[in-house]
C-alpha positions in Angstrom: 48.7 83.8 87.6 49.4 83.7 91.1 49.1 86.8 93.3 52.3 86.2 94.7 54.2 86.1 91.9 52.0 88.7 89.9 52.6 91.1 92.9 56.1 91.9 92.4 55.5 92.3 88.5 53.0 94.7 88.5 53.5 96.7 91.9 56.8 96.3 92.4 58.3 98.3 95.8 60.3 100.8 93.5 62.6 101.7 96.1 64.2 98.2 96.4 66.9 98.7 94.0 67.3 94.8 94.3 63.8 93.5 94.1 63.5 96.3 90.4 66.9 94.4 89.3 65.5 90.8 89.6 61.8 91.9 88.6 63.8 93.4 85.1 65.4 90.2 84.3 62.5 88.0 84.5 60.2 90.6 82.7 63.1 90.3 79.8 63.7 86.9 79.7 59.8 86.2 80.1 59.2 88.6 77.1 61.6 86.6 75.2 60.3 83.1 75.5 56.9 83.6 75.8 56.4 86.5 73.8 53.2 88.5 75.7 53.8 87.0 78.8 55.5 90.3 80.2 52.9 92.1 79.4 50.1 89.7 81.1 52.2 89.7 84.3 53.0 93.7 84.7 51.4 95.6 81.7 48.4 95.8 79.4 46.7 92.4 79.5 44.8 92.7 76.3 47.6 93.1 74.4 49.8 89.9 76.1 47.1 87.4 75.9 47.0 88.5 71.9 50.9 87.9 72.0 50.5 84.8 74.0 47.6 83.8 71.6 49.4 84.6 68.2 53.0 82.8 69.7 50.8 79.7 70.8 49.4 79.5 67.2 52.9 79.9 65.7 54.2 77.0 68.2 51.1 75.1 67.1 51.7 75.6 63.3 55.2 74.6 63.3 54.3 71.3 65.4 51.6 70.4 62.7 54.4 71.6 60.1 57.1 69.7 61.9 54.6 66.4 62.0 53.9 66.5 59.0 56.8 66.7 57.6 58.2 63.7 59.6 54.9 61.5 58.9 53.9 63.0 55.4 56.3 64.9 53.7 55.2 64.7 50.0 52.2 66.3 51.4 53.4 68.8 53.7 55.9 69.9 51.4 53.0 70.3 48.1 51.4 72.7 50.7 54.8 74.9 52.0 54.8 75.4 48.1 51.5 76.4 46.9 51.9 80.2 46.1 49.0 81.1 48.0 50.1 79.5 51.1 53.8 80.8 50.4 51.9 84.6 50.3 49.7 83.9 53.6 52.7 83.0 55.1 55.0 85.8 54.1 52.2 88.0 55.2 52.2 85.9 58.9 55.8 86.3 59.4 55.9 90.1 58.7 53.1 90.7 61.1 54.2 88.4 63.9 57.2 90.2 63.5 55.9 93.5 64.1 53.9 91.9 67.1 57.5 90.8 68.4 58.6 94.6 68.1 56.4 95.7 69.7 56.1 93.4 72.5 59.7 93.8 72.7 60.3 97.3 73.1 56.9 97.7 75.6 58.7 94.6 77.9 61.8 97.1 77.7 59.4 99.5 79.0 57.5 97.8 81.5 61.3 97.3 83.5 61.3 100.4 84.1 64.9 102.0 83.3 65.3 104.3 85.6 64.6 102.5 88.8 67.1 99.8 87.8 70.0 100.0 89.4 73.1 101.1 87.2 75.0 98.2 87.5 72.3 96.5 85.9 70.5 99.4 83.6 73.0 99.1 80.7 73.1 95.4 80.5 69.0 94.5 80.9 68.6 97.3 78.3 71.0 95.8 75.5 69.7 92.3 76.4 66.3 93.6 75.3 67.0 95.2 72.9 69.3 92.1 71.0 66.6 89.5 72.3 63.8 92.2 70.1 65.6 92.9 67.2 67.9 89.8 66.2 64.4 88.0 65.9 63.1 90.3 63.9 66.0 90.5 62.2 65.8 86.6 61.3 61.9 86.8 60.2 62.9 89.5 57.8 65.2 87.3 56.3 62.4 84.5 56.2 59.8 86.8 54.9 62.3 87.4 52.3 63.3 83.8 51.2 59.3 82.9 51.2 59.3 85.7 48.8 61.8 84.7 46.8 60.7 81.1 46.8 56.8 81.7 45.6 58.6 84.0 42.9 61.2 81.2 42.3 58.5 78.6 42.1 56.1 81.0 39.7 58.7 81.7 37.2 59.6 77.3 36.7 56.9 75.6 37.5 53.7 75.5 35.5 50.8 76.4 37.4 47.4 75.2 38.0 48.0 71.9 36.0 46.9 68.6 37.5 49.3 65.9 38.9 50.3 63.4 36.4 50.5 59.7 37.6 53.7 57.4 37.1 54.4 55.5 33.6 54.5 51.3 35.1 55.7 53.1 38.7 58.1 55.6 37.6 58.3 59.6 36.5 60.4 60.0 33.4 61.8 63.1 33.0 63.9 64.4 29.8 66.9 66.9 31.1 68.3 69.2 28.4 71.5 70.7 28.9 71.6 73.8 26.9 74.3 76.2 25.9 72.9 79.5 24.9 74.6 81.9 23.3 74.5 84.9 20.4 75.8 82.5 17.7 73.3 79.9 17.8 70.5 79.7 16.1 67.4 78.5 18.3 67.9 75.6 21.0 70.3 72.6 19.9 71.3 71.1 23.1 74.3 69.9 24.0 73.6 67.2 26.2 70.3 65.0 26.4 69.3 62.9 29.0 66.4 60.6 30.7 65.9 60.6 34.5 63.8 57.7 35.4 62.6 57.7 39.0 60.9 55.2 41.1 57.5 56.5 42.2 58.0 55.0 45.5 61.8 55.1 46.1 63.2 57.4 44.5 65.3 55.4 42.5 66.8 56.6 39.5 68.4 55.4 36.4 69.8 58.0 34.0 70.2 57.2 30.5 72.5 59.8 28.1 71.7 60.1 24.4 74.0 61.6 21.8 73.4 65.0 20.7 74.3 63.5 17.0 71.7 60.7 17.0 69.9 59.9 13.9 66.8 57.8 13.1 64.8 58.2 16.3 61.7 56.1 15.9 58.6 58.2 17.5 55.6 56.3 19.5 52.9 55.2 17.5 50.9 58.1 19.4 53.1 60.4 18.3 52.1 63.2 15.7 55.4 62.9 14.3 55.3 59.1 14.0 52.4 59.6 10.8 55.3 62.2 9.4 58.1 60.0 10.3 56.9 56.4 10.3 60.3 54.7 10.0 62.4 57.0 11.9 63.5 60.6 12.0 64.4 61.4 8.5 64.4 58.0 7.3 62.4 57.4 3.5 59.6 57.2 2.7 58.3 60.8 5.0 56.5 63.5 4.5 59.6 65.0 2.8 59.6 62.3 -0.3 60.3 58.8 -0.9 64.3 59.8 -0.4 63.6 60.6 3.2 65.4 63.8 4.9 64.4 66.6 7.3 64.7 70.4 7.2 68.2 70.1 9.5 70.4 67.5 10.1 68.0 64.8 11.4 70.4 64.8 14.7 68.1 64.3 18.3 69.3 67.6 19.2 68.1 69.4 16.1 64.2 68.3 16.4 63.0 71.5 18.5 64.7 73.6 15.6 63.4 71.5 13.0 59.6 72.6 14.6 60.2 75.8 15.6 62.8 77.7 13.5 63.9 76.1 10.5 62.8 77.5 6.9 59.7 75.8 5.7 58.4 74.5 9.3 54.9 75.4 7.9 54.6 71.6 7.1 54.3 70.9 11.0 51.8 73.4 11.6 49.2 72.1 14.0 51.2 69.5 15.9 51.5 69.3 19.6 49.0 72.6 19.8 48.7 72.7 23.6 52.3 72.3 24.3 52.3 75.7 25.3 49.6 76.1 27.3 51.5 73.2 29.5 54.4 75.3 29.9 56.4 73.5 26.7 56.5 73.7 23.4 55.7 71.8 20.0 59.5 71.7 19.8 60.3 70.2 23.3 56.7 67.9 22.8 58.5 66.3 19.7 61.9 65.9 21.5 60.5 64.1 24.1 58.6 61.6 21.6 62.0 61.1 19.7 63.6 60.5 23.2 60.7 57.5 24.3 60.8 56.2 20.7 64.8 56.1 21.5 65.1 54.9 24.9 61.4 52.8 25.0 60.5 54.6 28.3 57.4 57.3 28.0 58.9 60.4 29.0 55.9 62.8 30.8 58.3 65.8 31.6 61.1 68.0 30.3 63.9 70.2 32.3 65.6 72.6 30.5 68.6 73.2 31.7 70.4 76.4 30.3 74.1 75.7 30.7 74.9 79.7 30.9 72.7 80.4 33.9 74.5 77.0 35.9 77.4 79.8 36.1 74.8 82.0 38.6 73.8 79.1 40.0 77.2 77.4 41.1 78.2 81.3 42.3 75.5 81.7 44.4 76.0 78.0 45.9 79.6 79.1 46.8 81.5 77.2 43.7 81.0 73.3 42.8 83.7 70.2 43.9 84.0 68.2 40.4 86.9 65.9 39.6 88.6 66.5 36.2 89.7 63.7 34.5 92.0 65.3 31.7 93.6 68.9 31.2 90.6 70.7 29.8 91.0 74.1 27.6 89.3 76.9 28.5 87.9 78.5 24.7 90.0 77.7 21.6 89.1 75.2 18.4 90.5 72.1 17.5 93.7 73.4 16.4 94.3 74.5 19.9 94.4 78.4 18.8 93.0 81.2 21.2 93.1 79.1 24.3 92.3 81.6 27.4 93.6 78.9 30.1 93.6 75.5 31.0 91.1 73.3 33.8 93.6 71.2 35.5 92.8 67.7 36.5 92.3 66.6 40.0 89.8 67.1 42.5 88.9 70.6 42.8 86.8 73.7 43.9 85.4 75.4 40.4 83.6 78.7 40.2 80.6 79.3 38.1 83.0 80.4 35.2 85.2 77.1 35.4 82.6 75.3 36.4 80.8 76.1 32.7 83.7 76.1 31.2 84.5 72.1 32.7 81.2 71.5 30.8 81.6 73.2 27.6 85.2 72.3 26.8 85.3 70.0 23.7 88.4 70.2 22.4 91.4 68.5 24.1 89.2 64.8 25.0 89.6 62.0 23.1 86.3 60.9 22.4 85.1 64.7 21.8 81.9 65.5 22.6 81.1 61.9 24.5 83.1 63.3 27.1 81.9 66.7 27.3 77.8 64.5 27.4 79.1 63.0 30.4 81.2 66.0 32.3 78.0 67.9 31.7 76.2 65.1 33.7 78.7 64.7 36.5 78.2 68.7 36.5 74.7 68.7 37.6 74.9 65.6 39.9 77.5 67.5 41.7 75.6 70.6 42.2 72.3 68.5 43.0 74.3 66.5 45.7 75.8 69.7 47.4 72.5 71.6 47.3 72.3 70.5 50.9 70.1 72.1 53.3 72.7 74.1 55.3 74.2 75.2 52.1 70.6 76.3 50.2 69.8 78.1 53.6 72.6 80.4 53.5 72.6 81.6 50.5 68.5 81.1 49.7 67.8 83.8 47.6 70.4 84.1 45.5 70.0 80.3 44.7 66.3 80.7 44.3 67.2 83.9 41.9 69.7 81.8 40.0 67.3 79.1 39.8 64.9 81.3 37.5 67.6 82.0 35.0 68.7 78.0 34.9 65.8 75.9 34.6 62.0 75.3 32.3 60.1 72.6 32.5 56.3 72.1 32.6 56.0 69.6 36.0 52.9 71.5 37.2 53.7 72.9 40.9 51.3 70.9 41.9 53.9 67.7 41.6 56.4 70.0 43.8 56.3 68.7 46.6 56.1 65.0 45.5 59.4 65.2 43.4 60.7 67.2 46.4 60.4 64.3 48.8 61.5 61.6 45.8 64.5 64.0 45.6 65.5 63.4 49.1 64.6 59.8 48.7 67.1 60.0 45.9 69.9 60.4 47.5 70.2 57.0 49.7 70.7 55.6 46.4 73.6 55.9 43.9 71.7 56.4 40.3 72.3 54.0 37.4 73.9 55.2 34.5 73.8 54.2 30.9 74.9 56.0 27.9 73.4 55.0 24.2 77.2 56.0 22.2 79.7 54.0 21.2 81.0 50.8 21.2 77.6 49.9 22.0 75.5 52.2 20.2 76.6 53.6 16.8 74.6 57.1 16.9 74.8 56.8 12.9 73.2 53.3 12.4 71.3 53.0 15.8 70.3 49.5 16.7 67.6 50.5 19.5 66.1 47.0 20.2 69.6 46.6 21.7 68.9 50.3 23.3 65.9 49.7 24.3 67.5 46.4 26.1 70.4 48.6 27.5 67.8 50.8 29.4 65.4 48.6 30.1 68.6 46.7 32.1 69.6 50.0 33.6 65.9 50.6 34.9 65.2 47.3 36.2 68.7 48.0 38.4 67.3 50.9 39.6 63.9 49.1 40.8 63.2 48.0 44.6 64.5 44.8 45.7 60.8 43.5 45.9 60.3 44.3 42.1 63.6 43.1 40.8 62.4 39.3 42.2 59.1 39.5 41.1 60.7 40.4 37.4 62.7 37.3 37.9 
């Protein structure tokens, strides 16, 4: 540093009321953006050049993070959410912080009040003091979210499991929508789809399934196929030449059927390491009835529980849905005990409406076909207005809500990947295909024609380059 400039900073003529003003403003402003630099120019050196040293660093990690997030984002993101890092980091924010205190308040210092003149005294001190704490203020909140994201990120995502490589180029993930509550018995879900996403482009098709569909073939591979050969209750099984099952033989009925129904003891054994991937022998066996239905190998499972999508849409600030038909809120068929009415149009729904939009199954014309697909425009909407700006302000209490809504077993590892094919996503409109009726009777299932119908659907949803080289 110059002597003429470091002159004035550090031996300052204190009787020149003007020269203390102007020397104040710099040493604030300085201190501000270039944290430490105050304190090279006109305090204790050791200590700026570790401030200068620990802000260069921080401008150095965000350019690397800022790169690679621009240049290799599937990568940078799989390391922004690795716990460890997440914790390291969390610990690096709350220290810089302190640093920035106390570089702050000894800059404040180091313009020595009282030799200001009191036109300016007031105003250099509350500049310092907003320019220290509002900061601070902003890396607590960051400390916080980080903290609430590796917590977030612990409590749904398995850890320590390797990455699992794409199925013919694409990630096929089963999404349950489930509706808890204290008069069910186990997990039936109420809606049951397949997300199949290109590996590369993040194109996805997204095929529905029937809550009420019978005869599910299972994979060859599958431990339920030797139980099951022709189909999911269908004779001859391991229940008798007469077929059958211990429930209803419905999709939506298989967890139950392994988990909870009376006499399960005759599928001890199957899918033993389900749960040591963060499923269970329940979800492994929905997911084989699901690629025996659709033809596609499905690799993952979301578990959506409908209940907690309430916390969820609260904390984003309420969900914009379009309602078709005047839906009743509670009530039975007959129309008895009906609490209030879900208007149509395009509106603004809370978390209570909001669950209530998808739950509704009285009052629609096709029953529960319509409440399989509100319950899928439900969770595209809130996926497409999780943007950035919105997630930001109200992080933790999305991240909180996020814990109570969602299971699955893709490993954290596969984060960051299905991050970035997330935000791919969404240059793309998905393609949709349901297996119900006219096309598909759920009762009497033809599903070489399903199989066509989402084979159709996926090759839609393929690159260009891909499509041609299919034709």
């Amino acid at each position: 540093m110059s002597i003429e400039l470091e002159r004035p900073l550090r031996n300052p003529d204190v009787a020149s009321a003007p020269l203390m003003d102007k020397r104040a403003r710099w040493l604030v402003v300085l201190g501000f953006v270039l944290p430490g630099s105050a304190q090279v120019l006109a305090g204790n050196r050791r200590l700026g050049r570790f401030g200068l040293a620990a802000t260069l660093l921080l401008v150095l990690v965000a350019g690397l993070s800022l790169a690679g997030l621009t240049w290799a984002r599937a990568e940078t993101i799989s390391v922004f959410t690795n716990p460890i890092v997440l914790l390291v980091l969390q610990v690096l924010i709350v220290a810089y912080a302190v640093l920035w205190l106390i570089l702050g308040f000894d800059t404040l210092r180091l313009t020595r009040p009282v030799r200001v003149s009191t036109r300016w005294r007031a105003p250099v001190a509350l500049l310092s003091v907003i320019l220290t704490l509002a900061p601070v203020t902003g890396a607590a909140w960051a400390a916080t979210s980080v903290g609430a994201l590796r917590d977030a990120i612990g409590g749904i995502f398995g850890p320590g499991a390797p990455a699992v490589e794409p199925v013919d180029g694409r990630y096929n993930i089963m999404l349950l929508g489930a509706d808890a509550g204290a008069d069910r018995d186990g997990l039936r879900p109420d809606s049951i789809s397949l997300i199949s996403v290109d590996a590369e482009t993040g194109r996805a098709a997204m095929v529905g399934l029937p809550r009420e569909l019978h005869n599910m073939p299972f994979p060859e591979t599958s431990p339920m196929h030797e139980m099951f050969p022709n189909g999911f209750g269908v004779g001859p099984n391991v229940f008798g030449d007469g077929g059958g099952c211990l429930t209803t033989c419905y999709l939506n009925a298989v967890f139950t059927e392994l988990e909870i129904a009376p006499g399960n003891e005759v599928y001890d054994g199957l899918y033993a390491e389900a749960v040591s991937r963060g499923s269970s022998p329940g979800i492994e066996a929905t997911k084989d009835a699901v690629s025996g239905a659709t033809g596609l190998t499905v690799q993952f499972y979301v578990l959506i529980d409908m209940k907690g999508f309430e916390k969820l849409i609260d904390a984003l600030g309420g969900v914009t849905v379009t309602v078709d038909e005047r839906l009743p809120i509670g009530g039975d068929q007959y129309g008895n005990n009906v609490d209030g009415y879900i208007e149509p149009g395009t509106q603004k729904l809370d978390g209570y409406h909001a669950l209530w939009f998808a739950r509704s199954r009285y009052g629609s014309a096709t029953g529960d076909y319509a409440r399989m697909e509100r319950q899928r425009e439900l969770q595209a909407a809130i996926l497409a207005q999780m943007n950035p700006a919105n997630v930001l302000l109200r992080f933790q209490e999305v991240a909180a809500a996020g814990k109570s809504v969602v299971q699955t077993d893709i490993p954290d590892s596969m984060l960051g990947r299905f991050v970035d094919l997330a935000a791919k996503a969404r240059e793309f409109t998905p393609v949709s295909v349901n297996l119900v009726p006219p096309k598909i009777d759920p009762e009497y299932p033809d599903y070489t024609k399903a199989h066509k119908m989402v084979a159709r659907a996926v090759k839609k949803a393929s690159p260009p380059a891909e499509e041609e080289a299919d034709g």
